[in-house]
C-alpha positions as a LaTeX table, in Angstrom:
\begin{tabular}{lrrr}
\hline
Residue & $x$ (\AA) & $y$ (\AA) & $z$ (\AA) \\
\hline
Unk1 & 10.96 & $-0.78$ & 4.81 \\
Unk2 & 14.93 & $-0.52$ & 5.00 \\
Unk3 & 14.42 & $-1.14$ & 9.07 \\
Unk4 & 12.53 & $-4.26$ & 8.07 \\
Unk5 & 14.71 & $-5.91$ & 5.87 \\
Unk6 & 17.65 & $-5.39$ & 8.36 \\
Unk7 & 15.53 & $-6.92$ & 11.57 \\
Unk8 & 14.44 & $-9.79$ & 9.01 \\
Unk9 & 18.31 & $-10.48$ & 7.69 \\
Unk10 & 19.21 & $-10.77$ & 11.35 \\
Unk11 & 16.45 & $-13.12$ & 11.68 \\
Unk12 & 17.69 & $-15.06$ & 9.66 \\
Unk13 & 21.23 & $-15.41$ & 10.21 \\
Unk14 & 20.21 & $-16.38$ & 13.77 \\
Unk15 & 18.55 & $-19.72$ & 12.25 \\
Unk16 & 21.05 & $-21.25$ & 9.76 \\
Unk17 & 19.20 & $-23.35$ & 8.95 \\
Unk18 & 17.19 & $-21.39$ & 6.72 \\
Unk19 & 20.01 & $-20.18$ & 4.62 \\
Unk20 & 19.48 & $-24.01$ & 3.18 \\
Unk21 & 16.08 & $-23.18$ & 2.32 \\
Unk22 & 16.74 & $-21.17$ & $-1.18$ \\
Unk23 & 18.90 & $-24.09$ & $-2.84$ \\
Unk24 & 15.36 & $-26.28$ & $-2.15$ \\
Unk25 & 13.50 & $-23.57$ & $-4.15$ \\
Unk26 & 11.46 & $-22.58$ & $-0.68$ \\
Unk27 & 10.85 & $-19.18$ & $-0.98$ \\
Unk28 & 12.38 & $-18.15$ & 3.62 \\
Unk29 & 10.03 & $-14.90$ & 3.99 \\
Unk30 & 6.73 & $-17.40$ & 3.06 \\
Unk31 & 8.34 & $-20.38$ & 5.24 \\
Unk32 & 9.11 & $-18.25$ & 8.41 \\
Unk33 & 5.24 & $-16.97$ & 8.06 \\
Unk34 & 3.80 & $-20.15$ & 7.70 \\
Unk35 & 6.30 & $-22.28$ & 10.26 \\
Unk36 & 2.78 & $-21.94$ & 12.62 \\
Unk37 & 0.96 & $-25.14$ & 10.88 \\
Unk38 & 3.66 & $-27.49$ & 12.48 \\
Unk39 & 1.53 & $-26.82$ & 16.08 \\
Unk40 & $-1.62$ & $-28.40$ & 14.02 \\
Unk41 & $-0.05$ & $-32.01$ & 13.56 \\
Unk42 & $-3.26$ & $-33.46$ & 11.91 \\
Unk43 & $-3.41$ & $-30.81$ & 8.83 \\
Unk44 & $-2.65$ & $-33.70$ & 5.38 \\
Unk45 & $-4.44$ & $-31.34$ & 2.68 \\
Unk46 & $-3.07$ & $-27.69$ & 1.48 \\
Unk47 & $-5.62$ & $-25.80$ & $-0.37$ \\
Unk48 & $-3.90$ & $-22.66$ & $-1.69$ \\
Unk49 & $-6.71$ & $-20.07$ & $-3.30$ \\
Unk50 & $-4.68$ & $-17.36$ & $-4.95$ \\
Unk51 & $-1.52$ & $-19.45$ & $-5.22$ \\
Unk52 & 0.68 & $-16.90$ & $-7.82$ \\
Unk53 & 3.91 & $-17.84$ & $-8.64$ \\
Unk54 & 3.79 & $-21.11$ & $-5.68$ \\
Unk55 & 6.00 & $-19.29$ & $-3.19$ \\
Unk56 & 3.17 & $-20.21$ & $-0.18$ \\
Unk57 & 2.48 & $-23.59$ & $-2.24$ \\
Unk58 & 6.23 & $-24.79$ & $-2.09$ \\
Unk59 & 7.16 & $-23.26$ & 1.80 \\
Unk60 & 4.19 & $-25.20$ & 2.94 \\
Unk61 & 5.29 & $-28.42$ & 1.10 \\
Unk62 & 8.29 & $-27.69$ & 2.94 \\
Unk63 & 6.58 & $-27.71$ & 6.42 \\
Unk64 & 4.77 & $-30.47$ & 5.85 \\
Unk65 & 6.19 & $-32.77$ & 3.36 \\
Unk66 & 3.64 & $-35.44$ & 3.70 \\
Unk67 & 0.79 & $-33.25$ & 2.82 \\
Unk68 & $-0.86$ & $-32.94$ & $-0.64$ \\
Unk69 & $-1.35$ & $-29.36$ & $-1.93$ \\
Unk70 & $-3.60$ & $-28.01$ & $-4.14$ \\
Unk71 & $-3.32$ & $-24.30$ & $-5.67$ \\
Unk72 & $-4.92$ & $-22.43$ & $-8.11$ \\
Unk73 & $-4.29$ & $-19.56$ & $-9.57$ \\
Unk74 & $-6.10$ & $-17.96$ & $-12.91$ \\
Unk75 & $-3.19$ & $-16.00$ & $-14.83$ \\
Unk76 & $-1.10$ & $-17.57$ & $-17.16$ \\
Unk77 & 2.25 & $-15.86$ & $-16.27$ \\
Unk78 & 2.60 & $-16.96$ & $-12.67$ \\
Unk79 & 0.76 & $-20.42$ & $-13.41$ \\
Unk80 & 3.03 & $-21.19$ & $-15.06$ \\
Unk81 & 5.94 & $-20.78$ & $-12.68$ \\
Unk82 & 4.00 & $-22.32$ & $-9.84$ \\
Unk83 & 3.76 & $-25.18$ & $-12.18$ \\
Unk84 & 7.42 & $-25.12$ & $-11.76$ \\
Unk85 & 7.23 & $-24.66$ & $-8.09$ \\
Unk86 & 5.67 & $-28.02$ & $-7.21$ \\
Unk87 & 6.88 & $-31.72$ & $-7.52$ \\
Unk88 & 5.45 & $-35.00$ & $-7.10$ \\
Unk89 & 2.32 & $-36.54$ & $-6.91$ \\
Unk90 & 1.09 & $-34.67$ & $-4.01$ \\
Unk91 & 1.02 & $-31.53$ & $-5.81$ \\
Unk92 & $-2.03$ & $-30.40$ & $-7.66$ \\
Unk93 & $-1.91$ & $-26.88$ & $-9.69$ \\
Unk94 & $-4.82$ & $-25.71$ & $-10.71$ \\
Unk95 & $-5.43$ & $-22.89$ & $-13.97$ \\
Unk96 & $-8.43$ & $-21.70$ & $-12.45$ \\
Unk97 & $-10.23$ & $-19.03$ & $-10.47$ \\
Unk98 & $-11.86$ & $-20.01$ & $-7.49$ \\
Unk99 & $-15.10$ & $-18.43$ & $-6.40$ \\
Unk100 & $-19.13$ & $-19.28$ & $-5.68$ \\
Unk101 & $-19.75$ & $-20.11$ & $-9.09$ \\
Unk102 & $-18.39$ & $-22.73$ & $-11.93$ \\
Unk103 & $-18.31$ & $-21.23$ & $-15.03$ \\
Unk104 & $-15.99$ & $-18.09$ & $-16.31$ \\
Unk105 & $-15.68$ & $-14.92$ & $-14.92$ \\
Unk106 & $-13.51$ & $-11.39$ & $-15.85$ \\
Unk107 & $-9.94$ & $-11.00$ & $-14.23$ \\
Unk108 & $-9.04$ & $-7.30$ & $-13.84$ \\
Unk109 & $-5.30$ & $-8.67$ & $-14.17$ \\
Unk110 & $-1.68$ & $-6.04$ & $-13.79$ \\
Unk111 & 0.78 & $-7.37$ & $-15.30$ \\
Unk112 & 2.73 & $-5.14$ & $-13.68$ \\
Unk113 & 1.99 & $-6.53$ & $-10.22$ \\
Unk114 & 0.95 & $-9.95$ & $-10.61$ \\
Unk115 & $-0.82$ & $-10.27$ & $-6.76$ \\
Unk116 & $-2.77$ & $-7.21$ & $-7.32$ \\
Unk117 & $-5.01$ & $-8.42$ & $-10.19$ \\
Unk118 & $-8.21$ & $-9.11$ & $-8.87$ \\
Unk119 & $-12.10$ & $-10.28$ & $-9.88$ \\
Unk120 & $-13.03$ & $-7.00$ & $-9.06$ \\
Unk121 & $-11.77$ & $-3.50$ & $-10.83$ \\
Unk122 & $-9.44$ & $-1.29$ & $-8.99$ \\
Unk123 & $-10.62$ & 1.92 & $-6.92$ \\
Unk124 & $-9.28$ & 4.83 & $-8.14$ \\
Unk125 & $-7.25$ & 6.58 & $-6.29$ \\
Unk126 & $-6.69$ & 2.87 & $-4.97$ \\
Unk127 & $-5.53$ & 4.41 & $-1.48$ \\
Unk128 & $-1.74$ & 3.84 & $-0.87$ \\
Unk129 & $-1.33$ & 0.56 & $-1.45$ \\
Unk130 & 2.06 & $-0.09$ & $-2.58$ \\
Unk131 & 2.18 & $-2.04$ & $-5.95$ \\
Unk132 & $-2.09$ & $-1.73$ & $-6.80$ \\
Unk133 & $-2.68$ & 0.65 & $-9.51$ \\
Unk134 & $-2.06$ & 0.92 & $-12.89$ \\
Unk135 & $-4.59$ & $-0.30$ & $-16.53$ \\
Unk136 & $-5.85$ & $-3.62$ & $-15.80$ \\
Unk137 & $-6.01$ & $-5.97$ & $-18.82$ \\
Unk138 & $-9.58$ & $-7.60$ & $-18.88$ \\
Unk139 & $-9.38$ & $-11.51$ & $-19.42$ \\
Unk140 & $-11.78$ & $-14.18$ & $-18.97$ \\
Unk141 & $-10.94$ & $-17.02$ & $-16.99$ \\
Unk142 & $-12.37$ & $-20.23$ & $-15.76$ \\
Unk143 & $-14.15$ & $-20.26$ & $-12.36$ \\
Unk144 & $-14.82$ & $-23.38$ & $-10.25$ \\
Unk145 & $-15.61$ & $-23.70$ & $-6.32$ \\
Unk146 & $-13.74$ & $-25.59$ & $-4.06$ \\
Unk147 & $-17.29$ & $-27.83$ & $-3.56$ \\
Unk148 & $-16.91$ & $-28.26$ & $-7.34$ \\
Unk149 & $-13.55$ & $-29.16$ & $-6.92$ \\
Unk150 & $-13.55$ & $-31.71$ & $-4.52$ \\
Unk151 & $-16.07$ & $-33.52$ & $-5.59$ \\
Unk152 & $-13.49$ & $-35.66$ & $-7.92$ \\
Unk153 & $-10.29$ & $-35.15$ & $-6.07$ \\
Unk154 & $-9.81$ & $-36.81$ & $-2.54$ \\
Unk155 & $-9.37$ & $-34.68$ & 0.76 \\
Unk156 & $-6.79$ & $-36.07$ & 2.62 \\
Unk157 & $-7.49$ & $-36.04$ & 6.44 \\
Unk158 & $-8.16$ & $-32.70$ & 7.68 \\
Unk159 & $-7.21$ & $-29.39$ & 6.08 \\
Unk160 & $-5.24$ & $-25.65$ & 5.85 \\
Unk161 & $-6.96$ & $-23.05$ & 3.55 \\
Unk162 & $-5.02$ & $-19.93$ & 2.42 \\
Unk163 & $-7.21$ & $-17.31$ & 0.69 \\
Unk164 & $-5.38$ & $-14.04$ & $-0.74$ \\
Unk165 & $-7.53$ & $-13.34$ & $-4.03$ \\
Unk166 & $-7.69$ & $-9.33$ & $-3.54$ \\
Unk167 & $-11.46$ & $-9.24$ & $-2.58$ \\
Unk168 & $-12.97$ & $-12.21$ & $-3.71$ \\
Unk169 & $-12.32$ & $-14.19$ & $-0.94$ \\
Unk170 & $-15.57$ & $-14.43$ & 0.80 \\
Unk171 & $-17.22$ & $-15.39$ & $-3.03$ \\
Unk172 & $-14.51$ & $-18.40$ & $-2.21$ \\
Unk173 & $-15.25$ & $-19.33$ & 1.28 \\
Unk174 & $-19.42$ & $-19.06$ & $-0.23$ \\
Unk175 & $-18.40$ & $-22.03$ & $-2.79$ \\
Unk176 & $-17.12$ & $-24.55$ & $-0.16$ \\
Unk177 & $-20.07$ & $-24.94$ & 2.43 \\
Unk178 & $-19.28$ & $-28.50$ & 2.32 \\
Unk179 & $-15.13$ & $-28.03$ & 1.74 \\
Unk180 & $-14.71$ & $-25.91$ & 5.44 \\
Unk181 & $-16.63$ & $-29.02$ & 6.86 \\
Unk182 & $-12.53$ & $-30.58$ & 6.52 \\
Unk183 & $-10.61$ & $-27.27$ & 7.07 \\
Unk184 & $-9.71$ & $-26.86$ & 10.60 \\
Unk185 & $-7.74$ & $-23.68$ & 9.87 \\
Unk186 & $-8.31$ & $-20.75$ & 7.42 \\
Unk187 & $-5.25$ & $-17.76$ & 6.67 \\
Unk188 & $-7.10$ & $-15.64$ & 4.67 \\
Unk189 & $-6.06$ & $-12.01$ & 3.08 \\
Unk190 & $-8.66$ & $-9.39$ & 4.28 \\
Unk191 & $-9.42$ & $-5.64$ & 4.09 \\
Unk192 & $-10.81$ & $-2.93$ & 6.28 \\
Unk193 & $-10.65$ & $-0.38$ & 3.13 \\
Unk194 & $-12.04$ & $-0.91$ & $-0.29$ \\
Unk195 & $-9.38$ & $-1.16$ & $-2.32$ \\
Unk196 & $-11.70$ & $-2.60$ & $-5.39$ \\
Unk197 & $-15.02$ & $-1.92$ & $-6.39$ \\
Unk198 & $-17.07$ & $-4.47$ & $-4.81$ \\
Unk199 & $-15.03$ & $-6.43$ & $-2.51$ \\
Unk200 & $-15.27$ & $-8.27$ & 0.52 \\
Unk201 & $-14.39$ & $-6.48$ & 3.91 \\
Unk202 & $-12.93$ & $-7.97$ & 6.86 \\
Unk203 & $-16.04$ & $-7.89$ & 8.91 \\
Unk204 & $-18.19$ & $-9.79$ & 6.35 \\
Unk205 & $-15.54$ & $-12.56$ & 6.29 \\
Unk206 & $-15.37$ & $-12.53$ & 10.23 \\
Unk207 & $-19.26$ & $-12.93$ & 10.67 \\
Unk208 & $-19.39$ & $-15.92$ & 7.62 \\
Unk209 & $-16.57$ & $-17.59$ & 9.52 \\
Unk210 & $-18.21$ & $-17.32$ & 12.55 \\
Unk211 & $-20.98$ & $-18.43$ & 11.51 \\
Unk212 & $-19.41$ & $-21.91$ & 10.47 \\
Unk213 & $-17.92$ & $-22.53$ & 14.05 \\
Unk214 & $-14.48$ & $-20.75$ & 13.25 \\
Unk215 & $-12.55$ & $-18.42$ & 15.87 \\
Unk216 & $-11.03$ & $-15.20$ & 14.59 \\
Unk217 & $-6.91$ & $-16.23$ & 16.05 \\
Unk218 & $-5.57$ & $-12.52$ & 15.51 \\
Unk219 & $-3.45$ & $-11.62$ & 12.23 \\
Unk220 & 0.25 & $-12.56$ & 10.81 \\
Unk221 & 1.62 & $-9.87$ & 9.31 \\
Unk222 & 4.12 & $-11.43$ & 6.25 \\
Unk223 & 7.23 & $-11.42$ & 8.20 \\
Unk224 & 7.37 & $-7.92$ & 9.05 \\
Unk225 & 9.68 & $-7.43$ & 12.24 \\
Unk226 & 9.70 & $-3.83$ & 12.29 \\
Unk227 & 6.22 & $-2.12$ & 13.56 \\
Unk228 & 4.33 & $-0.54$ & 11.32 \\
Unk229 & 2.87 & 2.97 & 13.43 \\
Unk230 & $-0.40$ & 3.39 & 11.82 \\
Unk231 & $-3.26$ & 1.76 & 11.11 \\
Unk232 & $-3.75$ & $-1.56$ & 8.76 \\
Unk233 & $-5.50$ & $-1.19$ & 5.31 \\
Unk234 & $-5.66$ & $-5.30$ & 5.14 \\
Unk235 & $-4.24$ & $-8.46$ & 6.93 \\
Unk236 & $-4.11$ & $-11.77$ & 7.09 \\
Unk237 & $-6.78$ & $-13.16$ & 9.49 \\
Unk238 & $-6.27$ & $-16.46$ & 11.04 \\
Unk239 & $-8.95$ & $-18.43$ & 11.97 \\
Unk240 & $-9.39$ & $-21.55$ & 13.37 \\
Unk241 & $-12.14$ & $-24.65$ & 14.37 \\
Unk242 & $-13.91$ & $-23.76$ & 17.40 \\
\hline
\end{tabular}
């Protein structure tokens, strides 16, 4: 861990430039991840599913400024700083869970670890995962799909989906047959080990993408310089429009 903060520090002190990037409120480590979607110059709609505290919501504002974003995110702690995290009229945040049904649903949420909490329990033992673990608190919160969704807000041109929902993504990607018909590229959290009772692996997400005329891209790895010598329980998948 120390190895990577040192490689990413002199990262970053090679690009100036991003020393600016804190005094806009852009969280660097979720900029210099996402800097990719420049090389797709048509993407004008952000749909972030699993949005937090806005860090990925306000880099990708960032990158492309003329885009309109919409995030959700179900717990009231970080919604309310991703609130924050957004300005102008282009910016859409969302109290909600997104999955393949509208209606309300229980959130296995840890307070403790805000990007842990998941639609589905914990495993115990969870497996190593740094951060997952702990008593969930059970709370019920909305549900919609991203079909739903759409239906009375406007897509604008084509579009970038970002799944991280700890498991529930493929429920997501089930709810927006018609949404992926204007997503040209999909970053989406995914998982070779259960790490909750019930939850989507990466090979089921790789087939369903497939299956929609996507193109597995390989996998970014959150800005992690230093290599990692043994073997991935998750990453994020890229995928893009055949």
């Amino acid at each position: 861990m120390k190895w990577n903060y040192a490689f990413f520090a002199g990262f970053v002190l090679s690009r100036p430039r991003l020393l600016t990037l804190p005094f806009r409120g852009v969280y660097v480590p979720a900029y210099v991840n996402f800097e990719f979607i420049r090389d797709f110059d048509n993407i004008q709609t952000v749909i972030d599913v699993g949005a937090n505290e806005g860090h990925v919501s306000r880099a990708l504002s960032a990158l492309l400024p003329g885009a309109h974003v919409h995030s959700f995110e179900p717990m009231t702690e970080p919604f309310e700083r991703l609130k924050r995290s957004g300005r102008g009229e282009r910016f859409h945040a969302n109290q909600v869970a997104v999955t393949d049904k509208v209606g309300f649903a229980t959130l296995h949420a840890l307070p403790s670890y805000s990007p842990g909490s998941s639609l589905f329990p914990v495993k115990d033992p969870v497996g190593g995962h740094p951060g997952i673990g702990g008593k969930a608190r059970l709370d019920s919160v909305p549900t919609t799909t991203l079909d739903a969704y759409f239906e009375s807000q406007r897509m604008h041109g084509r579009a970038f989906l970002k799944l991280d929902t700890q498991g529930s993504e493929l429920l997501a990607l089930k709810g927006a047959e018609r949404t992926l018909e204007s997503v040209d590229v999909i970053y989406c959290e995914t998982s070779f080990t259960e790490l909750y009772d019930g939850q989507c692996l990466f090979h089921e997400v790789y087939d369903f993408l497939r299956g929609h005329d996507f193109v597995y891209h390989g996998s970014l790895n959150e800005s992690w310089f230093y290599p990692q010598f043994k073997p991935a329980l998750s990453e994020n998948s890229l995928f893009v429009r055949r």
